[in-house]
C-alpha positions, 0 to 999 in steps of 0.5 A: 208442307206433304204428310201420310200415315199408315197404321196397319193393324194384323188379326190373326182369326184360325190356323183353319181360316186364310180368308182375310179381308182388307177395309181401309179407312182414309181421312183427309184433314183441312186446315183452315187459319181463319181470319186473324184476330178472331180465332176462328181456325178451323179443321175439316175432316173429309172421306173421299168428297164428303165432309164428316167433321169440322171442328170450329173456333180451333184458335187464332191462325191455325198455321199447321198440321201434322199426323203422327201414328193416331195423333193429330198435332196442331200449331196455332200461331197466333193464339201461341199453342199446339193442340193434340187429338186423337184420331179414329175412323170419325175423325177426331175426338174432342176436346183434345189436348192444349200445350201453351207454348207461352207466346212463341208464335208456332208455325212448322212441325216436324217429327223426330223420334220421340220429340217433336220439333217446331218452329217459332217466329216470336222467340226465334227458336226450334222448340222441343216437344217431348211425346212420352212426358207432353212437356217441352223440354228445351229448344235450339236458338236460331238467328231470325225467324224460322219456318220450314223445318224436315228431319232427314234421319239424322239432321234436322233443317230449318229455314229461316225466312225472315230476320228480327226486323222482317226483312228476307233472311236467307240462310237454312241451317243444318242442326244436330238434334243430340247436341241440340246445335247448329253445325252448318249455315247455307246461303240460299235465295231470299226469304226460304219457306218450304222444304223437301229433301231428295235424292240428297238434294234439298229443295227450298221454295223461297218468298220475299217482299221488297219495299212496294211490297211486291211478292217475289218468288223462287227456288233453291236447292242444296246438294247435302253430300257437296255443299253445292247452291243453286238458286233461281228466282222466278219473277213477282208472283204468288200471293200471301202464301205461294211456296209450298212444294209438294211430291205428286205422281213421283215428281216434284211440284211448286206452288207457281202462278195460281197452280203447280208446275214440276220443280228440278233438281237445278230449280229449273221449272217445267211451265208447259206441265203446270197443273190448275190455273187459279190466279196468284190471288187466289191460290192459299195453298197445295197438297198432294197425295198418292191420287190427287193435287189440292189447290186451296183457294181463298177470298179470306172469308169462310167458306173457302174452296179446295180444288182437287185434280187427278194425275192427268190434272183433270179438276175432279171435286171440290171440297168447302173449307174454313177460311184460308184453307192453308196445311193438310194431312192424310191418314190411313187405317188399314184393317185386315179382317 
């Protein structure tokens, strides 16, 4: 879905002493969704290749995860909570905080301002999560289910993936978070998952079912300053989860045939610099941060698998996870001593 945080922390020591020292701290978190039914979601917290945490039995399909300053938010689907920890140089401290969010089915986060934003397929609705109070105090309506969700510093979107009865919707929705409307309805490729705003282009990976339940993919792309839609579709492909879109070594990336292949501004692909080869059964999920593209492998048992590649896409480590390992999230604590 893709999320970093940088927390910079200034100890001025003496006017006589300029010597300064930079130590960093860098945590990778994993979120696995465990198998559904059986609420075991999983978090694993990682520096560099060695695990230092994980924290088992989180709930019923953990779907996401956001970091936001030393705050690790969790949206539990099927168990219909968001959970909060705090986080410190070990990871997170337990048992952290559990927000019911009364049977609405949670998936995506976003962050604006003092609220937090999340998507929800059982109310169809964007709910709204006041950080200073922990309350959710009211949320937007939509029509059908909603997934992806961004904030671009004045707007909020959100795709709606799928309608009441299940079939593909595809329609993203442009809202003002201050009036708490929609104010714009754009017409997209079938069954909109991810986004990712650039250069005034939002791009949307896009994911649907047709009747034998073949998995079809592709790409779509809104030109926000003129409105203007292109849409591509790739063919079948993808497994269960196939959409996500990623920013690595400052270039665009789709989940593709069992990798990650550079996505364009026209949605256009660029096979020949797809990175991994996994195969769609297997390829869950992909993040990427400054050095590495992380591939989340699964069979739907724990313990899954994370291939993780450098910029030339050479495999360089691999790290154990729950049970389909599906959102990420890096956080940084800079300290100068």
């Amino acid at each position: 879905m893709k999320k970093l945080f940088l927390i910079l922390s200034i100890i001025i020591i003496s006017c006589e002493d300029n010597n300064t020292k930079n130590e960093s701290t860098e945590l990778t978190f994993i979120s696995s969704e465990g198998n559904f039914g059986s609420s075991n979601g999983s978090i694993s917290v990682y520096k560099g290749e060695e695990q230092i945490q994980k924290i088992e039995n989180v709930g019923d399909v953990l779907q996401s995860i956001l970091i936001h300053e030393n705050k690790l938010f969790a949206a539990i689907n099927g168990s219909h909570m968001i959970k909060i920890f705090s986080i410190s140089n070990e990871g997170l401290a337990l048992p952290g905080i559990t927000i019911s969010t009364n049977k609405s089915g949670p998936r995506e986060m976003v962050i604006a301002g003092n609220k937090l934003y999340f998507t929800n397929w059982n109310t169809q609705d964007i709910k709204i999560f006041n950080l200073t109070t922990y309350i959710i105090e009211d949320s937007i309506k939509v029509n059908g289910m909603p997934e992806g969700i961004i904030f671009d510093g004045s707007h909020l979107w959100a795709a709606i993936s799928m309608n009441s009865d299940y079939s593909a919707a595809n329609t993203v929705v442009k809202i003002d978070p201050n009036s708490k409307s929609i104010i714009q309805e754009y017409k997209v490729g079938k069954g909109p998952h991810a986004l990712e705003l650039r250069n005034d282009i939002l791009l949307i990976t896009t994911r649907y079912y047709d009747e034998n339940y073949e998995t079809f993919i592709g790409s779509s792309a809104i030109d926000i300053k003129s409105n203007q839609i292109e849409i591509s579709e790739y063919g079948k492909g993808g497994a269960a989860c196939a959409g996500d879109i990623l920013v690595f070594n400052q270039a665009l990336y789709r989940t593709f045939d069992g990798g990650a292949v550079p996505l364009n501004f026209d949605t256009s692909i660029a096979l020949s610099e797809k990175i991994g080869s996994y195969g769609d059964k297997n390829l869950y999920s992909a993040f990427a941060n400054e050095e590495y593209i992380f591939f989340g492998l699964t069979d739907y048992q724990e313990p899954d698998t994370v291939k993780v590649h450098d910029k030339n896409g050479q495999l360089m480590f691999e790290l154990k996870t729950g049970a389909s390992p599906g959102d990420y999230a890096t956080w940084i604590n800079i300290n100068n001593n």
